[in-house]
C-alpha positions in Angstrom: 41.5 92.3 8.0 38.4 92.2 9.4 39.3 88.9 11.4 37.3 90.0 14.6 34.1 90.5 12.8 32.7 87.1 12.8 33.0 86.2 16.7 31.0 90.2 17.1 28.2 90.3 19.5 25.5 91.9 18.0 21.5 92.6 18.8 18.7 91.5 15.7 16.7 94.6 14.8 14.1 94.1 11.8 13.9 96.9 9.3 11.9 99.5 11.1 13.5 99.0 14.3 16.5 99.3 12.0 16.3 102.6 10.2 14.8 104.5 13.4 18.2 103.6 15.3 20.2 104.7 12.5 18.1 107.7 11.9 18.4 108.3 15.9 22.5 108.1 15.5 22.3 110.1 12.7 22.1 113.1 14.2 23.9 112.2 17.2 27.5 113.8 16.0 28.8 110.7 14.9 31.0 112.6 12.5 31.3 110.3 9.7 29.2 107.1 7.8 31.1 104.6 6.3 29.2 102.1 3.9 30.6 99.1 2.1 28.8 97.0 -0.1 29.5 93.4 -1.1 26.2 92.0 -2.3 25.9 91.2 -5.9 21.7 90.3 -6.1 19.2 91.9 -4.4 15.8 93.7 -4.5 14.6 96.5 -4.0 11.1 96.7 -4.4 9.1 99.6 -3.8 11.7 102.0 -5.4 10.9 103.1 -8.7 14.0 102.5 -10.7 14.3 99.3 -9.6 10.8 97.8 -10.5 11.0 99.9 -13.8 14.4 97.6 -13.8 13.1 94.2 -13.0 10.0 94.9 -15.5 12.8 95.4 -18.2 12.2 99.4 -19.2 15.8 100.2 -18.6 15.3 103.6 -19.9 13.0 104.1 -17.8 14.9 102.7 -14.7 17.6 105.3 -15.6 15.4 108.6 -15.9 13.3 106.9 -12.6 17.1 107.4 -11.0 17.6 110.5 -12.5 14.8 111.9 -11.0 16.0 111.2 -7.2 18.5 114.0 -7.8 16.6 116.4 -6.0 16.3 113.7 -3.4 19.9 112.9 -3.1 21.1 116.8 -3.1 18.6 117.5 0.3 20.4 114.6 1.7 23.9 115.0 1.0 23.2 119.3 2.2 21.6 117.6 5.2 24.7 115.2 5.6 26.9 118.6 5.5 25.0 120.7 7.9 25.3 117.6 10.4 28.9 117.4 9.5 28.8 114.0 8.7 31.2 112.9 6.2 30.1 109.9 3.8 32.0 107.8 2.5 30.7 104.3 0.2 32.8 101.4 -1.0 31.1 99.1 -3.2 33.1 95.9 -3.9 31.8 94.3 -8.0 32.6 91.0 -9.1 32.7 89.9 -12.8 30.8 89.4 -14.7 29.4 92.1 -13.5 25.6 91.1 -12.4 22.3 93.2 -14.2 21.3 94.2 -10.4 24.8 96.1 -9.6 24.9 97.4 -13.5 21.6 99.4 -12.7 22.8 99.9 -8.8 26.0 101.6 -10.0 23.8 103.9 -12.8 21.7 104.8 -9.8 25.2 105.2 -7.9 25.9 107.8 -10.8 23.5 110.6 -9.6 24.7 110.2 -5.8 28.1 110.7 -7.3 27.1 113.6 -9.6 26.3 115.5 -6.7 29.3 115.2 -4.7 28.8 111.6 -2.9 31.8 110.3 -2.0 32.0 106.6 -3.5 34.7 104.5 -4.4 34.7 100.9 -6.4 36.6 97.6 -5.9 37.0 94.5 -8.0 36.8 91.7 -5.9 39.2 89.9 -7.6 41.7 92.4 -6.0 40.7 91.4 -2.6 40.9 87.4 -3.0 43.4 87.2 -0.9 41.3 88.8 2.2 37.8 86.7 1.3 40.0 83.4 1.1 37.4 82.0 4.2 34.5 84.5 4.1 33.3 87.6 1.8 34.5 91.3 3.7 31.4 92.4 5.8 28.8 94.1 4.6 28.6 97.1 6.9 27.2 100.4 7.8 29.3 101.9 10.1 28.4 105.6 12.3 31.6 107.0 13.5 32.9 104.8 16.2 29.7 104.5 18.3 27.1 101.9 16.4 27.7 99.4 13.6 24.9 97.4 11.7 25.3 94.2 9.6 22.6 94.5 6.5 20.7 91.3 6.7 18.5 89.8 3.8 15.9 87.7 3.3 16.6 84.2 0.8 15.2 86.3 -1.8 17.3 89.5 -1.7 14.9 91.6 0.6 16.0 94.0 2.9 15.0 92.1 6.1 16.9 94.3 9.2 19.9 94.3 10.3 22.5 92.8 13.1 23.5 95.6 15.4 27.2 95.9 16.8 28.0 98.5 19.5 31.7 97.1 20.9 34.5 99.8 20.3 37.2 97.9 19.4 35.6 95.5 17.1 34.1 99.0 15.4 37.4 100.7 15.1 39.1 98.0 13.8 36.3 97.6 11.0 37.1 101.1 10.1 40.8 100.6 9.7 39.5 97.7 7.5 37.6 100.1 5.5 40.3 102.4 5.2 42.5 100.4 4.1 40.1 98.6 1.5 39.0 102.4 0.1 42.3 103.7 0.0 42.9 100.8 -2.8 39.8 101.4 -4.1 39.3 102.9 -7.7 37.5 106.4 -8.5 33.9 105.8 -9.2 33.6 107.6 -12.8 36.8 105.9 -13.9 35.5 102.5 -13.0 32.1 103.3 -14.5 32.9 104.8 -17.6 35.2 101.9 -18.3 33.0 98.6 -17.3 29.4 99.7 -16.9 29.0 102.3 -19.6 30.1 99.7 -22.7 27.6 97.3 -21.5 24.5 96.4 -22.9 21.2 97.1 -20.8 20.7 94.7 -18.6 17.9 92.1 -18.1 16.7 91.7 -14.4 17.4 88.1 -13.1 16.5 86.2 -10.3 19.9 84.8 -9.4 20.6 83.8 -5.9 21.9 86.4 -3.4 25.2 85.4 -2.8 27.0 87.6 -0.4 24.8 89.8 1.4 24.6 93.7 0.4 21.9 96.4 -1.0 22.2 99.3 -2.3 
């Protein structure tokens, strides 16, 4: 799964270059997005809940998310009118990390308003990261696929662009496949991110590469 992704030729793009491409493609009638997280560290400055996060007012990073709704429901009606179908897999490791507890409450909102998003332990996908973690992707349809790159720190930094068919389609297989075993999001959260205590921001190293 995913063997063909490493030997991908892709083109650099830094983060404005970046998100006008995607934005371009958007709109293009791709006919679906397919997202899947791996990261378990990373920053997001400049959004609100976050930095209320990282300063260590939790309930204030929750009402901060909570407050996006608005936000979220003009995208996903936008999404709809475009008919493009999303769909988000977000793999978490255990313990799980403070950054993907408040990523996943964030997560919460999207889901509350009909996002489509999904959950893996990464422990059930050993097997498949025995050499490297799966790729941390944003895929549009089967035209245009970007690898989320980050900075040493956790910063959003751009992203590797990937444009070849076949190495597209069969990262969409791979996603399939990996989302199909995936669990339900409430489900997942109710069980392992609700009993926890509130997290305390930490400046652990990135590890795999992912955002949120």
């Amino acid at each position: 799964m995913f063997d063909s992704f490493p030997d991908g030729v892709s083109e650099r793009m830094d983060r404005p270059t970046y998100h006008a491409d995607l934005g371009r493609l958007y709109t293009s009638g791709i006919g679906f997005l397919n997202k899947l997280e791996r990261g378990q560290h990373f920053k997001e400055r400049g959004f609100p809940s976050w930095e209320a996060f990282a300063g260590g007012d939790w309930e204030r990073a929750l009402s901060l998310a909570d407050e996006r709704r608005e936000d979220y429901a003009q995208e996903l009606g936008r999404a709809s009118r475009l008919g493009v179908a999303h769909r988000r897999l977000r793999v978490v490791e255990f313990p799980v990390t403070p950054y993907v507890q408040w990523e996943l409450s964030v997560l919460r909102v999207r889901v509350d308003l009909g996002d489509d998003i999904k959950v893996l332990d990464a422990r059930d996908i050993s097997n498949i990261e025995r050499s490297r973690p799966v790729p941390e992707v944003v895929v549009l349809g089967d035209v245009v696929m970007y690898e989320v790159v980050y900075d040493e720190d956790g910063n959003a930094d751009g992203a590797n662009r990937y444009t070849d068919r076949s190495l597209i389609r069969e990262t969409n297989v791979g996603f399939d496949a990996l989302y199909e075993r995936a669990e339900g999001f409430y489900d997942f959260f109710d069980r392992e991110i609700v009993p926890l205590a509130p997290p305390q921001a930490s400046d652990a190293p990135t590890g795999f590469r992912g955002s949120r």
